[in-house]
C-alpha positions, 0 to 999 in steps of 0.5 A: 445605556439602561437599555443594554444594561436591562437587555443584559440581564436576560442575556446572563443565562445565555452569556456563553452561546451568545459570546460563542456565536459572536466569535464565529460571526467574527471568524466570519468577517476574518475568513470574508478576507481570504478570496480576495487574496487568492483572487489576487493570487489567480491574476499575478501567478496564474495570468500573470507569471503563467503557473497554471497548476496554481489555478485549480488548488486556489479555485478549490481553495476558494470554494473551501472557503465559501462552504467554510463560511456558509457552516459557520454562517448558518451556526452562528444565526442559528443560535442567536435566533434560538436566544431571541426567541428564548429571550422573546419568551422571557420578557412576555412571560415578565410582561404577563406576570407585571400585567397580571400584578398591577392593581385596577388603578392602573388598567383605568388608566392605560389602554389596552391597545398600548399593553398590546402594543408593548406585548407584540411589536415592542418586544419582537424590536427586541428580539430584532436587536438581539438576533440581527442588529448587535451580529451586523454590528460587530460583523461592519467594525470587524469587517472594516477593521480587517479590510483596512489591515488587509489594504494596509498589507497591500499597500499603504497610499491606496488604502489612506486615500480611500479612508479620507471618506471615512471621516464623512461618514462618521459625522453624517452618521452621528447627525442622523443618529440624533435626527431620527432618535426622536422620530421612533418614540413619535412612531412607537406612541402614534402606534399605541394610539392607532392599536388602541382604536383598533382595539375598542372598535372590535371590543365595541363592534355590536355598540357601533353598529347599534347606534349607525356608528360605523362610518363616525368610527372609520374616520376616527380610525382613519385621523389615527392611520395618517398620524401613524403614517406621517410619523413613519414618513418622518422618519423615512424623510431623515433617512433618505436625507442622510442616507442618499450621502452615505451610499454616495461616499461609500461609492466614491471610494471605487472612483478613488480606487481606479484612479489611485490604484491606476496611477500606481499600476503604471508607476509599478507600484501595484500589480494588478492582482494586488489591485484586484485585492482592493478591488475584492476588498472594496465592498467590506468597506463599503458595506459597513459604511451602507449599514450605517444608516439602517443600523441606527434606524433599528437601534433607534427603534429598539431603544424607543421599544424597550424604554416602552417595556423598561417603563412597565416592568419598572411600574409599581403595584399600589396593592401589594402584599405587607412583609409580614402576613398572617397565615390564614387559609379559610374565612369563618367569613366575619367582616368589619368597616371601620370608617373607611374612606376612599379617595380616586384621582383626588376626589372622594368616592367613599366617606367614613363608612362603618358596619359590620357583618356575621359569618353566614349572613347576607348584607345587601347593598343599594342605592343609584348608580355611582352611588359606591355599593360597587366600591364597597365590594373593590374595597373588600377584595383589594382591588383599591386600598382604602384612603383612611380606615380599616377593614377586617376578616375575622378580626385580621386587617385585609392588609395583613392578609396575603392577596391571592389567598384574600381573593381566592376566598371571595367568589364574585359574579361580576355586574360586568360580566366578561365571558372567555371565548372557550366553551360554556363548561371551561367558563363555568369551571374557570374559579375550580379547573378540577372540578368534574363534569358532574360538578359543573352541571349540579352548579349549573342547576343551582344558578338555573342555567342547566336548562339554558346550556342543555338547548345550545347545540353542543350544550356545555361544549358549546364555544361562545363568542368572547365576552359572551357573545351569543347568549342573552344577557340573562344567560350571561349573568347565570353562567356568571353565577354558576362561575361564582358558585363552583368557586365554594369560597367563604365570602360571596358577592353578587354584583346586580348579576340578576337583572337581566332575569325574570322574577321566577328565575331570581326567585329559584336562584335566591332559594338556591343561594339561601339553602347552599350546603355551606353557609356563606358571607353574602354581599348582594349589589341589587337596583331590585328590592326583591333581590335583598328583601331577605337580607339580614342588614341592607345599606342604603348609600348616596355619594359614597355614603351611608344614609340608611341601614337596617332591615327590609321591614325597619327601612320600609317603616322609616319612609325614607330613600329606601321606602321611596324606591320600594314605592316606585318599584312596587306601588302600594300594594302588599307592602311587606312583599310577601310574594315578591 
């Protein structure tokens, strides 16, 4: 029931034209009475009592009807394929805005072939209902309702004992109803499941040809295939148990008609025009009665489609916005802790951290991996509450302040770089989309990827490959850089975006980032110690911890984890790293 109900809340705008059309497929079902009628009418006048000036009127007649219904048909299946598809559009733009909502946690934990899932196939079984399978319905109750008032109007004993079947085939659609039910939700999640493997081998193909994967990945892929096909023949073997009865007992009706209606010929109690009336009539209660298995099959997959969309729109974002936030719109850029812990699936992954950061300076942030230098930075833009503590911008609690403005204050160049399939000028300008060309290409120098972008063949409209295909990983990162930097936002977070460069490169790109005309808030996550050497306080964290804190120079002094990664790295030599 919640699923008609939802449905109908995006039928409300269209209420008017979707009753309309369904009135005409009405009308449709009524008018599908009038030739059998005058089909009776061509056999006991015309044949039968010789008034042969009727026959080209009722065949005009019939013909008017047939063109009638045709213009009536096409209106009304126009119309309800406009509102499904408007309705199609409604719930992916709702299903977009939800995905685009929810918070971290959640993608961690769904698979991007289930998302895709529900964005394609489960909302085209929408669209399927709205458009074909509530029109068949009314249009098989309409039909068999004005077949049987038809019949009655003829002759009373034919039409009871060709409606003794009805009754069978109530029960075997009630019990194919509750069959095939569970069937289309083990449907629906196996094809999550396949479209998941699917998904993550194109996303991973360069990982598995690496590695000689292939044939391990075709298998994998193949055990989700069968399972996707079982489940399909599953349903199928419901089907063909119920459905074979179905089509039987609505066929027995013909035999209950000749014999029954022969009888009532010889005793002169049907003309045979009236039995062809009946004869007419016989496939507007068959049909209803062969729908019924095909009908419940679709609305089963539409019920176990939209549980799928109804459950993701019903998903609640753990980052949301408070009620009442304050209005702010730019960040002088200063940044508090204050012993702020964070918990993940029950486990904690940040314990009782506490700093603080001034406007304009740069902190930098190492330690091994999986050490929290990245959680740090989630932590900051949002992208996970913290469990316990506070962190504040300018003295205002982030909580307090509105989402899209927190981030669209934080610029970040991410260790994971994704990179849209589009051209090298539209990635770079993706933070700023009104920046101009010359923007673009200053920027690009800053981040030292103009020279880079200038030797591919159509130098800054060059399209790349999705996340980056057909650069370098050092390419990536600048063109991920030079994304941060077009954004000119207060706070500025650079995620180990260098590593994949060369000593000369970073040492360019730190001037730049040094002598930017806006003095900015700077995180830097680096396993290179000549990346946060000029940091104004550098935190050294193991286990989501912080076990160091201070300056190059103080944490060199203190011999401690530090020190030890500056010695591994560097040796003993030039222990300042003056040149470095």
């Amino acid at each position: 029931m919640k699923n008609l109900k939802w449905i109908f809340n995006y039928l409300k705008n269209y209420k008017f034209k979707y009753i309309f059309a369904l009135l005409l497929v009405l009308i449709t079902s009524g008018i599908n009475m009038i030739n059998p009628f005058l089909s009776g009418k061509i056999i006991d006048n015309v044949l039968g009592e010789n008034q042969k000036g009727l026959l080209i009127p009722l065949l005009v007649a019939m013909f008017s009807v047939v063109v009638f219904k045709g213009i009536v048909a096409y209106i009304y299946q126009m119309i309800l394929e406009k509102i499904s598809q408007d309705i199609l559009y409604n719930i992916r733009t709702d299903l977009y805005g939800k995905l685009m909502e929810l918070d971290i946690n959640f993608y961690s934990k769904v698979k991007t072939g289930d998302l895709m899932a529900r964005m394609t196939g489960d909302t085209d079984a929408i669209r399927h209902f709205i458009a074909w399978v509530v029109c068949n319905v009314i249009s098989s109750i309409a039909t068999f309702a004005f077949a049987i008032i038809s019949m009655m109007y003829v002759n009373v004993t034919l039409t009871i004992f060709m409606l003794l079947v009805t009754p069978l085939i109530g029960i075997l659609t009630y019990k194919m109803s509750n069959e095939i039910s569970p069937t289309f939700h083990n449907i629906r999640e196996a094809y999550s499941k396949l479209n998941s493997v699917v998904q993550e081998n194109i996303s991973g193909n360069r990982v598995v040809r690496a590695f000689g994967r292939e044939q391990f990945e075709i298998d994998k892929f193949n055990i989700e295939n069968k399972n996707y096909k079982k489940k399909n023949l599953d349903t199928i073997n419901v089907t063909k148990k119920y459905i074979p009865k179905l089509e039987f007992l609505s066929n027995s009706l013909s035999v209950v008609m000749i014999l029954v209606g022969g009888i009532l010929v010889v005793l002169n109690k049907l003309t045979l025009g009236e039995l062809m009336i009946f004869n007419s009539l016989l496939w507007a209660l068959n049909n209803p009665m062969r729908m019924c298995g095909y009908l419940i099959n679709d609305t089963q997959r539409f019920i176990a489609s939209s549980e799928k969309i109804i459950n993701l729109l019903n998903t609640e974002s753990n980052i949301k916005n408070n009620e009442d936030i304050i209005n702010v719109n730019k960040f002088e850029g200063n940044i508090k802790f204050k012993n702020v812990s964070l918990d993940i699936d029950g486990r904690r992954v940040i314990n009782n951290i506490s700093f603080e950061v001034k406007s304009g300076q740069t902190i930098g942030l190492v330690g091994h991996t999986g050490s929290g230098k990245s959680l740090i930075i989630n932590l900051l833009s949002r992208f996970y509450d913290a469990t316990a503590g506070e962190i504040y911008i300018d003295g205002i609690n982030i909580k307090d302040i509105d989402l899209e403005i927190l981030r669209g204050n934080i610029a970040t160049a991410m260790q994971d770089i994704f990179l849209f399939s589009d051209t090298v000028k539209d990635n770079i300008a993706f933070s700023n989309p009104r920046a101009s060309f010359s923007e673009i290409k200053r920027i690009s120098k800053k981040a030292q990827a103009h020279d880079f972008i200038k030797r591919l063949d159509d130098g800054y409209e060059t399209i790349i490959g999705e996340r980056g295909v057909g650069l370098s990983g050092g390419q990536r990162q600048r063109v991920s850089l030079a994304r941060a930097m077009m954004k000119n936002a207060s706070i500025f977070v650079l995620d180990d975006v260098t590593s994949a460069v060369d000593m000369e490169t970073e040492k360019k790109i730190q001037h730049e980032l040094k002598n930017m005309e806006e003095k900015k808030t700077t995180f830097i996550i680096a396993h290179r110690i000549s990346s946060i050497k000029q940091a104004d306080l550098i935190l050294v964290l193991d286990n989501g911890e912080i076990i160091e804190r201070g300056t190059h120079e103080e944490l060199i002094e203190k011999n401690g984890y530090y020190s030890n990664i500056f010695y591994t790295q560097y040796g003993n030599l030039n222990l300042k790293m003056e040149g470095v």
